[in-house]
C-alpha positions in Angstrom: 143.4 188.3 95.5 144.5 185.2 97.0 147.5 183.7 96.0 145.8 179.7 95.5 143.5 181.5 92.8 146.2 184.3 91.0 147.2 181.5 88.6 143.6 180.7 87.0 142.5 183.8 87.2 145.6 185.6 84.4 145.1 182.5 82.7 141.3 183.2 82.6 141.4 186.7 82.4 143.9 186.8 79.1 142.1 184.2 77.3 138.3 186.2 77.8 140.4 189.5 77.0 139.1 189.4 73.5 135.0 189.1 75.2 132.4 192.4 74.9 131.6 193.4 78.6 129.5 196.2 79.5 130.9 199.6 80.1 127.5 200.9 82.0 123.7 200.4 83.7 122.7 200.8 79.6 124.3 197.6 78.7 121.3 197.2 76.4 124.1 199.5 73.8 127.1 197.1 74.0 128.6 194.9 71.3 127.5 191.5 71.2 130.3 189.6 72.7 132.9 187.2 70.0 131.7 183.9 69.2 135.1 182.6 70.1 134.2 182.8 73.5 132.7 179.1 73.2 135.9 177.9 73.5 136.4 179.5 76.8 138.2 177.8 79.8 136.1 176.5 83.0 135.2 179.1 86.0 135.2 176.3 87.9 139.2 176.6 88.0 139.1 179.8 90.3 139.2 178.9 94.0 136.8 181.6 95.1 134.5 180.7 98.3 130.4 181.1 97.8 128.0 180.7 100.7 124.2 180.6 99.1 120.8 181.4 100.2 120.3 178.8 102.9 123.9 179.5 104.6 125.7 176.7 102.6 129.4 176.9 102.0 129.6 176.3 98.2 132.3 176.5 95.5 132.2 176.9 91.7 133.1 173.6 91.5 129.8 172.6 92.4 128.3 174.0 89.0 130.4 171.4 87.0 128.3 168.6 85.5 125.0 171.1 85.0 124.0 173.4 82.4 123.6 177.0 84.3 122.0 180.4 83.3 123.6 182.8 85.8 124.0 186.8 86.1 125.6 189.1 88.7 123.4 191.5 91.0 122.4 192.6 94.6 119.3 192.0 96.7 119.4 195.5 97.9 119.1 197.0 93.9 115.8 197.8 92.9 116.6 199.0 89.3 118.4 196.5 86.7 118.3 193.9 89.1 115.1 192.5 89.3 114.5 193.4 85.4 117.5 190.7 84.8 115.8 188.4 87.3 112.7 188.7 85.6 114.5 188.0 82.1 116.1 184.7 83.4 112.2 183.7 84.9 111.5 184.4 81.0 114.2 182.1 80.1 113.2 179.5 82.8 109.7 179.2 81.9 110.7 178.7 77.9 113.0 176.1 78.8 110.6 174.3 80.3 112.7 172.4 82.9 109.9 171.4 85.8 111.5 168.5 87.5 114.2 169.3 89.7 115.7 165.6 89.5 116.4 165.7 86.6 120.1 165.4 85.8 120.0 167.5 82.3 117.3 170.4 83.4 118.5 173.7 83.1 119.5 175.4 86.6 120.0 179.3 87.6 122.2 181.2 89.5 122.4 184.9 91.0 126.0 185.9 92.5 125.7 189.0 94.6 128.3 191.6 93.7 127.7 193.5 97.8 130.5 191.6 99.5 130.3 194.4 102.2 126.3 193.5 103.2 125.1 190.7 101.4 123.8 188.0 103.8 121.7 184.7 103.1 118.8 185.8 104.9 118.3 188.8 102.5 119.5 186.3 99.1 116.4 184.0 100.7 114.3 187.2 101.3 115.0 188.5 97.6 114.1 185.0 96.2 111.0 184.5 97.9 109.9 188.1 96.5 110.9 187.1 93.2 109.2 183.8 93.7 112.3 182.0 92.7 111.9 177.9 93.0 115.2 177.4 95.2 115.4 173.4 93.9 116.3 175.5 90.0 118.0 178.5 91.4 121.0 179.3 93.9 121.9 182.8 95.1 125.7 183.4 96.5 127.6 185.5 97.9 131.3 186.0 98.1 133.7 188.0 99.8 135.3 191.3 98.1 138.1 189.1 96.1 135.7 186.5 95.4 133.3 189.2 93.7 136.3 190.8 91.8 137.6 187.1 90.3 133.8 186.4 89.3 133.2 189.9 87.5 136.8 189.4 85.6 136.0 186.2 84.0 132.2 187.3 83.4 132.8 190.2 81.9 130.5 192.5 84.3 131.8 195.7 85.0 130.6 197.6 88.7 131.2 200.1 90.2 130.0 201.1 94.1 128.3 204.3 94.2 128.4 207.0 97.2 124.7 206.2 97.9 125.2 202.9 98.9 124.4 201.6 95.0 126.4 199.7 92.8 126.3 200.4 89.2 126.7 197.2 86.9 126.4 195.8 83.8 123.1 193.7 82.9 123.7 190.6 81.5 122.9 186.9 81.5 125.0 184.2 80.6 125.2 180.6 79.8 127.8 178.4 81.3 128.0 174.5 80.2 128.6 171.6 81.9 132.0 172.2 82.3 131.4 175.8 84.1 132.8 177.4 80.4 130.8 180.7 79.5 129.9 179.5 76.0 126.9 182.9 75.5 126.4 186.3 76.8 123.1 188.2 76.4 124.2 192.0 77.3 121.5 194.1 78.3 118.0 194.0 79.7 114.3 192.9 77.5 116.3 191.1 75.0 115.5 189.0 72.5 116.8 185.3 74.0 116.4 183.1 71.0 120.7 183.3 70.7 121.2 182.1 74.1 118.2 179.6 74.1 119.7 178.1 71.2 123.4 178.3 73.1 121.7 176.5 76.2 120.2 173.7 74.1 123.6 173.6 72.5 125.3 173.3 76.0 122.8 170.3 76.8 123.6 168.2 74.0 
């Protein structure tokens, strides 16, 4: 942990304490998470370093003033991984959101948890596959700190596996303009009509 981010991140940590997070891969089973949890402090407080598909040094700061739909996976996963990228396309296309000007559209983001061999080339590699429109979405990664402060104030549990896979919780969430997480959807093939109706809540 570095010491510039310890601060925010108890302070972050103790207030989410009282968040659902999933326990396993078959986070489809897990409690829905409090409805307190729209009173939830800004991510953007934690100092952790991001570097996104095209190479581009990034902070969470630079998700303030948007409304963002964002999860936690790898590029190299081929299980729950894509099935929660295919989710938030779901999500994407019910928004409705097609210009990419426009100060109030919805955007996406996918924060690798493989600090050890992430790389922008394979986070632009997994987005073209998944045909991902780059002016909605942004893929980062992080270093090993930077993965553990994100996961903490997510809720995502993970675990790296002896095969070179790391097990993980499947879930999408909803941060406001302010970076707070104001909705979790836990689980995989979900039925999104609570967090569209948080994200049109965020955007008013």
């Amino acid at each position: 942990m570095r010491p510039a981010s310890r601060g925010p991140l108890v302070l972050l940590c103790a207030l989410l304490a009282c968040a659902s997070c999933a326990r396993t891969q078959e986070a489809a089973q897990e409690r829905a998470p409090a409805a307190s949890e729209a009173a939830a402090p800004s991510i953007t407080a934690l100092e952790v370093a991001l570097t996104d598909q095209d190479g581009q040094a990034a902070t969470l700061a630079d998700l303030r003033g948007r409304v963002w739909v964002v999860a936690m996976m790898y590029s190299a996963c081929e299980t729950v991984c894509p099935r929660v990228t295919e989710d938030m396309k779901a999500i994407e296309q019910q928004v409705g959101q097609v210009a990419s000007g426009d100060v109030d559209a919805v955007r996406f983001a996918l924060f690798s948890l493989d600090a050890a061999r992430e790389s922008p080339e394979a986070l632009r590699a997994y987005a073209r596959d998944h045909r991902l429109d780059t002016a909605r979405w942004r893929l980062f990664t992080t270093d090993e700190d930077g993965v553990r402060d994100l996961a903490a104030v997510f809720g995502v549990r993970y675990k790296p596996e002896d095969d070179g896979e790391i097990a993980h919780s499947a879930m999408i969430l909803v941060l406001d303009r302010s970076g707070a997480v104001v909705h979790r959807q836990v689980g995989v093939d979900q039925d999104a009509t609570a967090l569209l109706a948080a994200l049109a809540a965020a955007r008013r």
